[in-house]
N, C-alpha and C positions, 0 to 999 in steps of 0.2 A: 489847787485843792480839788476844784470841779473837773480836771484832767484824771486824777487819783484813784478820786472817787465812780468815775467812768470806768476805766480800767478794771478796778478790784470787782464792779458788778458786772461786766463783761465778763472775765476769766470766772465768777462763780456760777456766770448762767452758761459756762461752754461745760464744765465742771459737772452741774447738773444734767445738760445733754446727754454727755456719755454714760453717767451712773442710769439715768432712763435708758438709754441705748442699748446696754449691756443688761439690762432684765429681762428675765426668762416667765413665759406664758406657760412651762411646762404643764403638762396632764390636762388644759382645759378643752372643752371640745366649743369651739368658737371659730364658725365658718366664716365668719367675717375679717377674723385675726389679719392685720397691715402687714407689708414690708419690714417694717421697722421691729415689729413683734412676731415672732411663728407661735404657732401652737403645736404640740406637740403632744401626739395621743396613742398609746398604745392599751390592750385589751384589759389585761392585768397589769402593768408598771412596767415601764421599760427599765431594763438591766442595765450594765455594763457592755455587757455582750449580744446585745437587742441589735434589731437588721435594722439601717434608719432609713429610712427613704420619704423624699420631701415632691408636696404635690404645691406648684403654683399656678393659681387660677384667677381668671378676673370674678372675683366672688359679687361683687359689688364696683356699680357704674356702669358704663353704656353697652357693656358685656355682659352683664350681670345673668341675662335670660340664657347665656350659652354656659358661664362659667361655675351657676350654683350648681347646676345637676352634675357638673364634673366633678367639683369639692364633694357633694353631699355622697356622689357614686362611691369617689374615694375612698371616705372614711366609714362608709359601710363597710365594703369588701374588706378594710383593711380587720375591723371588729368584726368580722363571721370570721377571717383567717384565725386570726390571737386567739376568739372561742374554740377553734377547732386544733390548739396546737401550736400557732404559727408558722415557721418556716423549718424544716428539718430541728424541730420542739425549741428555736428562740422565736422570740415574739419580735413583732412591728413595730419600731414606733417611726411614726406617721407625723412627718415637721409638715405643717399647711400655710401658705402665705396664700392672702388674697392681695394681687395688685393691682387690685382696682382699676382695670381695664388702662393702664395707664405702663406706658413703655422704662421710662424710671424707675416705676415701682417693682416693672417685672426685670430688673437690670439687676436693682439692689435686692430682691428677693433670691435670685440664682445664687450671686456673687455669695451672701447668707450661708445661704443652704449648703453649696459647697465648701467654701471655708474655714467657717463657724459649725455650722452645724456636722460638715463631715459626712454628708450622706451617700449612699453608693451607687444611687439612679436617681434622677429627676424624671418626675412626671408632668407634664403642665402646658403653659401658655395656650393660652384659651384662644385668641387670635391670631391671625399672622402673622400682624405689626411686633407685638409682644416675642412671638415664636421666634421671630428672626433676630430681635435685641437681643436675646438669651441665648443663642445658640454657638454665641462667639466663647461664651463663658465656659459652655459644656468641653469645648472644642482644646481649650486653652489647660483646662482640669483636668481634661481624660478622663469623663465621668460619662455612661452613658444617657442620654435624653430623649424620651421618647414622648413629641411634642404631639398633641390635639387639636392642631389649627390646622388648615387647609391648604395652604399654599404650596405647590412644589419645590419653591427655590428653598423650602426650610431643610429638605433633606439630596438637596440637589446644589452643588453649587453651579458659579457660573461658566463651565466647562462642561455641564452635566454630571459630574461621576457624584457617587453618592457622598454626603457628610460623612466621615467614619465613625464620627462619635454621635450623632443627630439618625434618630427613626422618625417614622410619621403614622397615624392611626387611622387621619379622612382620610378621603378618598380624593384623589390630583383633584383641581382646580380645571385641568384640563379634561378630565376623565368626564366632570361635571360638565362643561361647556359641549362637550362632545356629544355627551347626550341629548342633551339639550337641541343642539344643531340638528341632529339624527330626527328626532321630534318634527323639527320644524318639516325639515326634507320631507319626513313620511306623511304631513299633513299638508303638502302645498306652499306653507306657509314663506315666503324665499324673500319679502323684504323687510326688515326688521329694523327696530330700533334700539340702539343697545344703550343703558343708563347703569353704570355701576357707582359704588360708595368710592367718596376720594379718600380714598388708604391702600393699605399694600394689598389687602385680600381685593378689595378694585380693581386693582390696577393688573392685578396676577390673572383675573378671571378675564378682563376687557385685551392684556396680551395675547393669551390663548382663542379669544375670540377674531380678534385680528387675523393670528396664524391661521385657523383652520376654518373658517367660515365660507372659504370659496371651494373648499373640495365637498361641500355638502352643497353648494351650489346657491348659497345662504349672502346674501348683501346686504350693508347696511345703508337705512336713508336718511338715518342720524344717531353720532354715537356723542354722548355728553356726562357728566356726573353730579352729582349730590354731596354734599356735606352729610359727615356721621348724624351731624348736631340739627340737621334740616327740621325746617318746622312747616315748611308752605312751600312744594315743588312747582306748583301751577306755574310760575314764568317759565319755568324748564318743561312743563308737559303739555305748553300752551305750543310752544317749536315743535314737539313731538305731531299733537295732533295736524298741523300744519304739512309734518311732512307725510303722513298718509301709511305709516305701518299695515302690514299683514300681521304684526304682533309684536308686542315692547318684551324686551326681558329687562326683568330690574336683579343687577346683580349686588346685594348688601346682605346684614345681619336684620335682627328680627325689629330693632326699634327703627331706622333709618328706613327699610324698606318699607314699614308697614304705613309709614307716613305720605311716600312716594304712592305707595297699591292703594291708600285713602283716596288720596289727591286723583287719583285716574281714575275714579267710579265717581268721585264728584263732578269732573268734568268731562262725564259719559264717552268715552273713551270707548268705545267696544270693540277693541280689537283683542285676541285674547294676549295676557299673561302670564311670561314665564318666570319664574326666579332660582335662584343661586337654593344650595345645599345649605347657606346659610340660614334660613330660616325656617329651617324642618325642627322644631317645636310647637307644644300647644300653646307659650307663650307669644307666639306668631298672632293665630288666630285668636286668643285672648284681646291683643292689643290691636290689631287691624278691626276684630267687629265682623260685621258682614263684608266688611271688601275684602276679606282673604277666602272667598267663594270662588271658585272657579280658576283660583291659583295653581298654576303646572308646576313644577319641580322634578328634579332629581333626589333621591334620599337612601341612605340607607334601611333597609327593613323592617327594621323597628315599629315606625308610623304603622303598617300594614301589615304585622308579623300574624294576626287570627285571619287574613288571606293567604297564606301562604298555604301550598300541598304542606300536604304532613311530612311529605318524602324531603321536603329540604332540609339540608342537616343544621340550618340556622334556626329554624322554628322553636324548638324545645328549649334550647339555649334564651331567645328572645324572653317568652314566655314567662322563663324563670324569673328572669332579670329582672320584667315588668312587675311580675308578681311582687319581689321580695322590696324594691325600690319605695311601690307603691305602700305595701305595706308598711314601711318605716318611714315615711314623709307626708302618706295620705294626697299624693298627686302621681300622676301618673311620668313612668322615665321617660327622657329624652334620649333623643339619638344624640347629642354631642357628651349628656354621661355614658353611654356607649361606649363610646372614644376613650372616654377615663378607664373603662371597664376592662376593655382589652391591652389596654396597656400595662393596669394592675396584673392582668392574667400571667402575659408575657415577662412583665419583669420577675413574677414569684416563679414560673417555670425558671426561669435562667437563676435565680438566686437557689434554688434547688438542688440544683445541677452542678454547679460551679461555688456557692458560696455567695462573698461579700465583695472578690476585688474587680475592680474595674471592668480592667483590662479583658479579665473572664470571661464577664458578665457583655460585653460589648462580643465578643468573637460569637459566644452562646449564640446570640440573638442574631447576627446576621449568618453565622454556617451551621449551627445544629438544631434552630426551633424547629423546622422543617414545614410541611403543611400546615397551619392554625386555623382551626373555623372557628372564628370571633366572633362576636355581637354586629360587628360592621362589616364581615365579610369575611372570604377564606383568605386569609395573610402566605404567600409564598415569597417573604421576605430573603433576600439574597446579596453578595457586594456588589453588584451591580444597579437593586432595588430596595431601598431601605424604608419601604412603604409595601410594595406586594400584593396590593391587591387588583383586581381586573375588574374592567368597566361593569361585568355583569354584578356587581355589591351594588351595584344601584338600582333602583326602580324607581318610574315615571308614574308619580303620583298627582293627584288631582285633590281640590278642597272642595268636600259636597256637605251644605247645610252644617258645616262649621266639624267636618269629620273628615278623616284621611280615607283616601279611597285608588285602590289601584289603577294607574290608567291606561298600563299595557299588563 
């Protein structure tokens, strides 16, 4: 009986699952929406005949400071497009998964989006980690994706030739390292210590530094890492101090690092530091406090866009961005919504152009977008480069009195 009785409430709580499973979030605007739920928002009501195209971000968890401004860029752009028309006069609608910073989540939100939902481009994976779990998906659907995390193997396999179905919106990992190095060189700086986050974007940044760190004439006198989850580096920056840097770089994201660039101003460390492209947001210096003072970086323009001559043709573009972001959230944008921005650009020119199918829309974007001057740089995307952009989209920024400030 007590066999039965197991049984019959076992098969009505799987029963239950899938009736939750299979519920639809449609029309809410909830930037928080799981895996498990999308949302789905278009200006006036999505159609039958509506463009779908699905954004997945780490909205929420240890991503959160990269992945909300990506979401929140999103669903702007996508509500001034539907106000103004939509796409050759159908409208957007906009499926959003947040996966929670978490690689399952961004696995089953693809898988979603593609098969369920039916969408014609993916925009998303706020990480690497994420970027590269999803990419198998894209790959397997013949759907294009065009990811906003950093790492080059996402649009690169391990032959080098490009992903055919996989774009990319940062700027290389290596593009960033290089700069970085370049830095060092022009300021003397030649023994270092290199400290990146244990994950993929770590491990892709600390590669690249390996590779190219002797042709800038750049040595390390110890290279070691960090847990994302770190809460007290000091045993790891107590071996640093030990070994006597000209200068640490810490390569992670904005919560990880900021606890590392803590830990080194508590135990007067004064050698300067550098860090990753990761943490070029004001939720950086929010969370670091005074110790993200005198922090070097690489970044896209953004941080620094009312320095720019008037003559660069990203200036006015920036500007806008900042303006209208700010205005609809009352904080000011980031550079990794940026990254969402330019991709929403590029997928609406190619859906334009060609429509809804796939296939089109993939050929579009790698032989006929042509030049792009983006938010992040000029894109001269190609089959050979399915990213396109050149080291100069970066500038070498400095933290002064808790402000971005140019440092070349």
């Amino acid at each position: 009986m007590k066999k039965t009785l197991l049984s019959l409430f076992l098969l009505m709580s799987a029963l239950f699952m899938v009736a939750c499973g299979s519920s639809s979030d449609s029309g809410k605007n909830d930037s928080s929406s799981s895996a498990g739920s999308s949302s789905s928002e278009s200006g006036t009501g999505a159609s039958a005949d509506s463009i779908k195209i699905a954004g997945i971000f780490s909205a929420s968890g240890g991503a959160a400071a990269l992945g909300e401004s990506e979401m929140q860029t999103l669903k702007m752009l996508v509500d001034q497009k539907n106000a103004d028309g939509g796409i050759n006069g159908q409208q957007i609608e906009l499926v959003t998964y947040d996966d929670k910073s978490d690689q399952n989540e961004a696995i089953l939100a693809m898988k979603k989006a593609l098969t369920q939902d039916k969408v014609s481009i993916v925009i998303g994976g706020t990480i690497s980690g994420n970027s590269l779990a999803m990419l198998p998906l894209a790959e397997q659907n013949q759907v294009p994706y065009i990811s906003v995390a950093a790492s080059k193997q996402i649009y690169m396999d391990e032959n080098g030739q490009a992903r055919k179905w996989v774009f990319k919106m940062p700027q290389d990992d290596q593009q960033a390292v290089e700069r970085i190095l370049q830095y060092l060189k022009d300021n003397n700086l030649t023994k270092v210590a290199w400290l990146n986050v244990a994950n993929s974007y770590g491990t892709g940044g600390h590669d690249e530094f390996v590779e190219h760190a002797s042709k800038y004439g750049i040595e390390s006198v110890i290279e070691d890492e960090f847990e994302t989850t770190v809460t007290d580096a000091k045993p790891l920056l107590t071996r640093v101090k030990k070994a006597n840097p000209d200068a640490i770089i810490v390569w992670g994201t904005v919560q990880e690092s900021a606890v590392v660039i803590k830990n080194i101003r508590e135990l007067a460390l004064d050698a300067p530091v550098l860090a990753s492209h990761g943490i070029a947001t004001n939720q950086f210096i929010e969370v670091a406090g005074d110790a993200a003072n005198d922090v070097i970086l690489p970044t896209g323009k953004l941080l620094v866009a009312n320095s720019l001559e008037d003559s660069n043709p990203q200036k006015e573009l920036l500007l806008a961005y900042n303006e209208s972001y700010t205005s609809k959230y009352n904080k000011s944008a980031s550079t990794f919504g940026a990254y969402a921005a330019d991709a929403f650009t590029i997928a609406t020119k190619a859906i334009e152009a060609k429509g809804t199918d796939s296939a089109a829309l993939r050929d579009f974007i790698e032989q006929e977008l042509g030049e792009f001057v983006g938010l992040t740089g000029t894109f001269n995307i190609n089959a050979e480069n399915h990213m396109g952009l050149s080291p100069d989209s970066f500038a070498m920024v400095r933290i002064v009195n808790g402000k971005w400030t140019l440092e070349d």
